[in-house]
C-alpha positions as protocol buffer text, in pm:
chain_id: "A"
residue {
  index: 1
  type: UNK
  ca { x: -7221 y: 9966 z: -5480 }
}
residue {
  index: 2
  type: UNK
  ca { x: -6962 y: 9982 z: -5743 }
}
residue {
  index: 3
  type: UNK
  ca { x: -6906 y: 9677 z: -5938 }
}
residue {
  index: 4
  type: UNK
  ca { x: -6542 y: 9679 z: -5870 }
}
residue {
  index: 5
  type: UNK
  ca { x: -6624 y: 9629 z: -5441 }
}
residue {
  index: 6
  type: UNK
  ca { x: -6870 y: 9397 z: -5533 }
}
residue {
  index: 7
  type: UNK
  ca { x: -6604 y: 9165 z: -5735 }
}
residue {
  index: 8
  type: UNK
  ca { x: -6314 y: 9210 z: -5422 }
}
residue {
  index: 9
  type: UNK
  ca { x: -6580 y: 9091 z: -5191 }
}
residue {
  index: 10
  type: UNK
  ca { x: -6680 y: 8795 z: -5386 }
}
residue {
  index: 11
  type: UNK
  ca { x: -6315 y: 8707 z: -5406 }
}
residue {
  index: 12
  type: UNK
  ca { x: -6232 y: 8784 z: -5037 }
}
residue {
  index: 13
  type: UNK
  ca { x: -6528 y: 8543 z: -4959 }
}
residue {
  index: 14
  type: UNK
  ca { x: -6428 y: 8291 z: -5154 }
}
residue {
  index: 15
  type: UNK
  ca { x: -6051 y: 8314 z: -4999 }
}
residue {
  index: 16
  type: UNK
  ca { x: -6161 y: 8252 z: -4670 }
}
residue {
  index: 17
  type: UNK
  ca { x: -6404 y: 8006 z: -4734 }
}
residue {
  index: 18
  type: UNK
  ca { x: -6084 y: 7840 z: -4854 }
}
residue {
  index: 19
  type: UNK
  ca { x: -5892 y: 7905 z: -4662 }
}
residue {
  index: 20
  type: UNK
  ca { x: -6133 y: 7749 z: -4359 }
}
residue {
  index: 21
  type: UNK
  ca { x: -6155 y: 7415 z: -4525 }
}
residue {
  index: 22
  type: UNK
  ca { x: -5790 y: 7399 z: -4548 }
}
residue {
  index: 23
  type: UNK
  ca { x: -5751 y: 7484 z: -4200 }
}
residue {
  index: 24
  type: UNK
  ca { x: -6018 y: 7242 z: -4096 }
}
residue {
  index: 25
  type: UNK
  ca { x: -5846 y: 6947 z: -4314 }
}
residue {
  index: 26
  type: UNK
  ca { x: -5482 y: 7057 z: -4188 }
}
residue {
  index: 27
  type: UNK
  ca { x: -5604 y: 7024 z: -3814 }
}
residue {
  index: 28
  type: UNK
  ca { x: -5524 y: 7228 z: -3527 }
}
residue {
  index: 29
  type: UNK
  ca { x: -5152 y: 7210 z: -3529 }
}
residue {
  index: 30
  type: UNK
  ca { x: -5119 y: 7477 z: -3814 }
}
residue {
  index: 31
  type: UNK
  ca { x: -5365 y: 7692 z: -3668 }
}
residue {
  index: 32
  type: UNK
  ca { x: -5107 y: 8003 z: -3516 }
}
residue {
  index: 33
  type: UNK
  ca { x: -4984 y: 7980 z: -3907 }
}
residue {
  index: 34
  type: UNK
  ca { x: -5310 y: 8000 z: -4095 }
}
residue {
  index: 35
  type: UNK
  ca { x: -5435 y: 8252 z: -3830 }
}
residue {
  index: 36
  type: UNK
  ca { x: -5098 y: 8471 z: -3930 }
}
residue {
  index: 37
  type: UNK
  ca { x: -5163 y: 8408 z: -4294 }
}
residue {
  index: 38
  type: UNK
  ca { x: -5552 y: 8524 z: -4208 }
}
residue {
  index: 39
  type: UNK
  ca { x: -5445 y: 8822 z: -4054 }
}
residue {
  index: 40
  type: UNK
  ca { x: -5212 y: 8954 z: -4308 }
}
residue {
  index: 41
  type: UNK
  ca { x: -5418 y: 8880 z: -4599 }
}
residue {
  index: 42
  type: UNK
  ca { x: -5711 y: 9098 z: -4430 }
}
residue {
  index: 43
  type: UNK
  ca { x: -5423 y: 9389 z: -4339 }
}
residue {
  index: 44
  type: UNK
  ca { x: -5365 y: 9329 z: -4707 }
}
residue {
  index: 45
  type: UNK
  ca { x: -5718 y: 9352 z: -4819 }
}
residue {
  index: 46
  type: UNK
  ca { x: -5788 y: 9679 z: -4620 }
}
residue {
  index: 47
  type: UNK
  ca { x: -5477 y: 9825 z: -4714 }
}
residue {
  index: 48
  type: UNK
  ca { x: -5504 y: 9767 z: -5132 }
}
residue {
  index: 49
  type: UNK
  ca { x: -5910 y: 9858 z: -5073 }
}
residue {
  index: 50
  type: UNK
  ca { x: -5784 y: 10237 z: -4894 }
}
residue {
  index: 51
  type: UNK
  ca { x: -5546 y: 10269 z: -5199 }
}
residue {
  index: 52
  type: UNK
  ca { x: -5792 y: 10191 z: -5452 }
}
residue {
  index: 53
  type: UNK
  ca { x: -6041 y: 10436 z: -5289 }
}
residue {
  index: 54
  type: UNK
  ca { x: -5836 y: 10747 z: -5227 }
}
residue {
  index: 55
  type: UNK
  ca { x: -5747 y: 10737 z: -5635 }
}
C-alpha cells in the first residue's frame, strides 16, 4: 500500500470520526445536513482518490 493511500485514509478516518461526534453533540435536528455534508465529502474523496490514481 502506498504511503500516500495510507495517509488519505488516516485523514478520512479521522474526518468522520469527527464529524460523528459533532453530529451526536448537535442532535438529531441537523442530521439531513450533516448526512448531505457526509455524502459530498465521500463523492469528494472518491472523486480526488480516481484523479490521483489515473496520473
Amino acid at each position: 500500500m502506498p504511503v500516500s493511500q495510507l495517509v488519505i485514509g488516516i485523514l478520512v478516518l479521522a474526518a468522520v470520526i469527527v464529524s460523528v461526534h459533532r453530529l451526536v453533540v448537535r442532535g438529531p435536528s441537523r442530521m439531513g445536513g450533516a448526512m448531505l455534508i457526509a455524502g459530498g465529502a465521500v463523492v469528494c474523496v472518491a472523486v480526488v482518490g480516481y484523479l490521483i490514481q489515473s496520473f
